[in-house]
KEDRENSE-219799 format. One record per residue (C-alpha): residue number from 1; x, y, z. Coordinates in Angstrom, 3 decimals, padded with zeros to 6 digits. Example, Ala and Ser with C-alpha at 12.3 -4.5 7.8 and 13.67 -1.06 7.14 Angstrom:
    i         u         v         w
    1   012.300  -004.500   007.800
    2   013.670  -001.060   007.140
***
This chain:
    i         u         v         w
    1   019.688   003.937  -005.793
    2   019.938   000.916  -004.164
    3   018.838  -002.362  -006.266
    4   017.490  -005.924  -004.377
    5   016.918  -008.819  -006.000
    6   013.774  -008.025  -007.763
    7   013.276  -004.581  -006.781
    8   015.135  -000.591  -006.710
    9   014.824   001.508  -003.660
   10   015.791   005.346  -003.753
   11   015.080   007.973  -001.308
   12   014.979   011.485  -002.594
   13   016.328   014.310   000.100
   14   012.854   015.253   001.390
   15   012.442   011.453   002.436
   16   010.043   010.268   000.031
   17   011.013   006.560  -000.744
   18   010.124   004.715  -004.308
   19   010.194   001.074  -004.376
   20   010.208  -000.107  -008.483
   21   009.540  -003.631  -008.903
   22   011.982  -004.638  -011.449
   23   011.057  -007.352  -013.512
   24   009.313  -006.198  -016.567
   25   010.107  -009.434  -018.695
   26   007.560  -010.990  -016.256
   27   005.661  -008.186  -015.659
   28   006.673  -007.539  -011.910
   29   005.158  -010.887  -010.801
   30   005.295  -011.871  -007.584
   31   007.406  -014.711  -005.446
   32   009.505  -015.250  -002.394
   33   012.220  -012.571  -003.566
   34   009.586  -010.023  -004.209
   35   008.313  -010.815  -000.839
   36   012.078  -010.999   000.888
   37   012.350  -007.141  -001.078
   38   009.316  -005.635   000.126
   39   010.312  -006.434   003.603
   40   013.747  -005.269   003.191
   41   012.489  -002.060   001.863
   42   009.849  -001.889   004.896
   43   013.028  -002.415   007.390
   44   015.019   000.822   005.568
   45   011.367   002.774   006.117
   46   011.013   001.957   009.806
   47   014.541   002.680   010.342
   48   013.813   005.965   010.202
   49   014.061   009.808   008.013
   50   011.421   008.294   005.197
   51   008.382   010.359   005.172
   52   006.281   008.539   002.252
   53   006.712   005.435   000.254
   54   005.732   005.001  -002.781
   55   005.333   001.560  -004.998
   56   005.338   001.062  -008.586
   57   006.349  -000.943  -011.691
   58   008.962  -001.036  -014.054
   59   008.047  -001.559  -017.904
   60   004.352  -001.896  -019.205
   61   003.203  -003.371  -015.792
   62   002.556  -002.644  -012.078
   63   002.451  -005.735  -010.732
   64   000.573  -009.272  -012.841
   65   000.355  -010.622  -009.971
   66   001.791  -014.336  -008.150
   67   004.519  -016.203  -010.285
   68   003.044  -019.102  -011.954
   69   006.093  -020.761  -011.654
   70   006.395  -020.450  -007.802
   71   002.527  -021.179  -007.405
   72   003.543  -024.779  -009.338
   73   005.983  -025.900  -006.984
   74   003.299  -025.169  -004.082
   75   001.080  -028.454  -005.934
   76   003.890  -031.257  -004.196
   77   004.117  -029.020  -000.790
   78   002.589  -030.879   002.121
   79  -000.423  -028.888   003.693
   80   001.048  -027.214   006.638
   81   003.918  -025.925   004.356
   82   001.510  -024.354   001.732
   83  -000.088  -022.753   004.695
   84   002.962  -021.451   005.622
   85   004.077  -020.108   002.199
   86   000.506  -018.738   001.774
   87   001.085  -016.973   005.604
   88   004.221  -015.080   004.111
   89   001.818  -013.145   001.280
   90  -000.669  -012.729   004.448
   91   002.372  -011.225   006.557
   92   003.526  -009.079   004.047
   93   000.277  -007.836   003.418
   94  -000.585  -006.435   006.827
   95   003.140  -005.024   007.253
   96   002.295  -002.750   004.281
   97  -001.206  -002.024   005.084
   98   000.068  -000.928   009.188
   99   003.152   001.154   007.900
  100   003.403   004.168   009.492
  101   004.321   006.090   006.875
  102   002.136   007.295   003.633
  103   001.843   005.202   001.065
  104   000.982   005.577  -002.754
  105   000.512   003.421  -005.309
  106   001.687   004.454  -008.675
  107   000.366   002.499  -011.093
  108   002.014   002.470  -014.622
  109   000.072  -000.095  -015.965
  110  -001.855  -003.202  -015.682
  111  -002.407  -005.131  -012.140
  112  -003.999  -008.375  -011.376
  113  -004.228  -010.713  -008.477
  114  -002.351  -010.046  -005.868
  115  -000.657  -006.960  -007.921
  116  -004.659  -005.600  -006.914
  117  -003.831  -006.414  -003.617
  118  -000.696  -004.488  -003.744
  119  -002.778  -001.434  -004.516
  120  -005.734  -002.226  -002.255
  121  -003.133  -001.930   000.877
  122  -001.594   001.420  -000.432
  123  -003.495   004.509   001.233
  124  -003.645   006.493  -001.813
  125  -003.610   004.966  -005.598
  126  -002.981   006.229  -008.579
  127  -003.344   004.890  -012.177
  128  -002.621   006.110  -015.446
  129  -005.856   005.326  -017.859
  130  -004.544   002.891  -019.699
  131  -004.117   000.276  -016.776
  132  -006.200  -002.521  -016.478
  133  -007.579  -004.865  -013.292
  134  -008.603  -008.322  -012.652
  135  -008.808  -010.194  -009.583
  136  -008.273  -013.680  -011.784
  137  -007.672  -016.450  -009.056
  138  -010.952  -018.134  -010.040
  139  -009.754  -018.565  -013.853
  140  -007.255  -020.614  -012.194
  141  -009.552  -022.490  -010.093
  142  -008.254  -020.307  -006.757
  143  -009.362  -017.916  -004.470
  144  -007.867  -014.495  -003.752
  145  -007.656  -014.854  -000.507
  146  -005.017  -013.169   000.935
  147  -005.560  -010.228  -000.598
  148  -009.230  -010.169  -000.269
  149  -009.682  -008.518   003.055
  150  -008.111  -005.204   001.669
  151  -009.798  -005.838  -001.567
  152  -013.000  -005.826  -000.226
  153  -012.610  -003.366   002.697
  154  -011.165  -000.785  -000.359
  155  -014.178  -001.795  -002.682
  156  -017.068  -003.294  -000.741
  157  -018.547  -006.542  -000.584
  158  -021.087  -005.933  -003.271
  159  -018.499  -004.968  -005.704
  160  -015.963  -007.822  -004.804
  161  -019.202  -009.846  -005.607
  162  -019.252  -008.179  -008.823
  163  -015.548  -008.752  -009.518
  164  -013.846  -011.679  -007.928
  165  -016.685  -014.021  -008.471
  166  -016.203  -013.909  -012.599
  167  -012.789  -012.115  -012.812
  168  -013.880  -009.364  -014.410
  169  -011.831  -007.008  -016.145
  170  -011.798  -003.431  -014.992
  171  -010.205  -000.479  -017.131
  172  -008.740   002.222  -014.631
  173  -011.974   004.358  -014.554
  174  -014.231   001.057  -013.448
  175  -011.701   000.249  -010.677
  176  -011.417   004.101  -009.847
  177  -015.500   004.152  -009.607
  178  -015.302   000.608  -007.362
  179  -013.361   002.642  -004.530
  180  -009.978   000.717  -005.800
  181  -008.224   003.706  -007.412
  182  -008.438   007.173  -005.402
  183  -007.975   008.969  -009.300
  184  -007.033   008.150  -012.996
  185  -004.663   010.409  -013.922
  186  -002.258   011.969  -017.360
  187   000.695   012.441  -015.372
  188   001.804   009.939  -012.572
  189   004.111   011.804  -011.167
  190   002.480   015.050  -010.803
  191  -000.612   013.606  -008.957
  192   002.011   012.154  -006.640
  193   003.897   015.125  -005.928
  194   000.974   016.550  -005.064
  195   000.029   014.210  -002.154
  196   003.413   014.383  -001.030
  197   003.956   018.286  -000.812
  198   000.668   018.265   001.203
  199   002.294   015.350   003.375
  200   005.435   017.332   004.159
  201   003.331   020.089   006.038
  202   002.397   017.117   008.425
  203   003.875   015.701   011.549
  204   005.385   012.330   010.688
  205   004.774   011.250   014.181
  206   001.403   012.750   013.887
  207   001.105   010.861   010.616
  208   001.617   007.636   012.144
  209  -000.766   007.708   014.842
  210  -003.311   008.968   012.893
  211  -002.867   005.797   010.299
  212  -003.280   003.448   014.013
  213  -006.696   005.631   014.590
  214  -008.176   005.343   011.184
  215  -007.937   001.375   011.779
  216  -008.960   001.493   015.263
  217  -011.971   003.619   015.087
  218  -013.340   001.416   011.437
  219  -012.696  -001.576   013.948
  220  -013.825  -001.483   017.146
  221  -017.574   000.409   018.577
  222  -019.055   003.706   019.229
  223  -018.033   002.858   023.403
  224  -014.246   001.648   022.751
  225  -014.012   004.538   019.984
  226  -014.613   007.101   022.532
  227  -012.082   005.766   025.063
  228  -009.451   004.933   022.952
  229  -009.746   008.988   020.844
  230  -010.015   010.855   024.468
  231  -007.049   008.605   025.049
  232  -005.257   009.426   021.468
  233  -006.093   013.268   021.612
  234  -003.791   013.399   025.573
  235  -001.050   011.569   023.901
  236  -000.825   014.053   020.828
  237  -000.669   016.571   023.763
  238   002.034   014.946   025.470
  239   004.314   014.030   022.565
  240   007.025   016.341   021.265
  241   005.896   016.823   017.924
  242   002.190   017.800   019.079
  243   003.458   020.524   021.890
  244   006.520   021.978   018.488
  245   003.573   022.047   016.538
  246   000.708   024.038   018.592
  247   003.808   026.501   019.299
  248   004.749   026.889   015.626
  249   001.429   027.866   015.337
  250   001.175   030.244   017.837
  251   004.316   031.788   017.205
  252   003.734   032.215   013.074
  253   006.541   030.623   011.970
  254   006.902   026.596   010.616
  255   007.278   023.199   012.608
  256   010.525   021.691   012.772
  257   009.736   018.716   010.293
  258   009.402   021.269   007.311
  259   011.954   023.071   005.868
***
């Protein structure tokens, strides 16, 4: 187990990653060292041999969100330098959200703010049902705006309407039925296992790609879509992985990436 400032990183033998944000006395807020962790964790997961990552909380909470603390000092920052503090949340954001690995969000308990965005950029999320949600930047006279394109993309405009405009609270099975949770689940760890044995039959290469198509074909039109797949399809052909695993197949036995 390897422990940053704020956070623990482990990777079990298979290559599933868990990242545990560690501050429970403050309810896994989030600040600079949070974000400095999440990238360092991010840099071990591109390096290479990690199939899956998985985020969660330590204590009663996922993640409560930015630091109050931190947020103060941002009131006697010029404008460009709030900008730029506000860019590093941004940054962070779309790192997790183009990872090319799986990620899952299991979440232990309650999440609000940006911990909500935390979840919203996971591809799969997972709560136990006694977690709460609340996207709560207008009780503080803010916006949550960083977060918000994941937010909404996860949940929908009409429901952000229905959310972020009065900070409504959500138990688990009203942010499962918004689109933000994929299911509200007894046992955390089970429903992840799950999504990770099915992940291990997968290419991670395959994987990857895959996660770049999803966001390509959600972006772009019904023209560029079919360029860009006839494209994709050729270089699944081509790669390594995509000629092992059409022979695996045809010669009954497993790929090379499972054991």
């Amino acid at each position: 187990m390897t422990g940053l400032a704020q956070t623990r990183y482990e990777v079990d033998g298979r290559g599933v990653a868990m990242a545990t944000f560690d501050r429970p006395d403050r309810h896994n807020v989030m600040n600079p060292a949070f974000m400095d962790d999440l990238h360092s964790v991010m840099d071990r997961v591109e390096a290479g041999g990690v199939r899956a990552l998985v985020l969660t909380g330590a204590g009663e909470s996922f993640c409560a969100g930015g630091d109050l603390a931190w947020m103060k000092t941002q009131l006697h920052l010029d404008r460009d330098e709030r900008v730029a503090n506000s860019g590093q949340l941004a940054t962070l954001l779309r790192r997790l959200d183009t990872l090319g690995v799986l990620t899952i969000a299991r979440v232990n308990g309650p999440a609000y703010g940006g911990g909500v965005g935390m979840i919203a950029v996971c591809d799969l999320a997972f709560s136990v049902p006694t977690a709460r949600f609340a996207l709560t930047e207008v009780t503080l006279g803010l916006a949550p705006s960083n977060i918000s394109p994941y937010v909404v993309r996860r949940m929908g405009a009409a429901n952000a309407r229905r959310t972020f405009l009065n900070a409504r609270s959500m138990d688990a099975v009203m942010a499962a039925h918004l689109g933000l949770l994929t299911a509200v689940v007894d046992d955390l760890d089970a429903a992840v296992e799950a999504e990770v044995e099915s992940l291990l039959r997968c290419g991670p290469e395959a994987v990857a790609a895959t996660k770049r198509l999803i966001a390509y074909v959600d972006s772009h039109s019904d023209e560029e879509n079919a360029a860009y797949t006839a494209a994709d399809l050729a270089d699944a052909w081509e790669r390594a992985e995509g000629r092992e695993g059409i022979a695996a197949f045809l010669e009954k036995r497993r790929p090379s990436w499972r054991s």
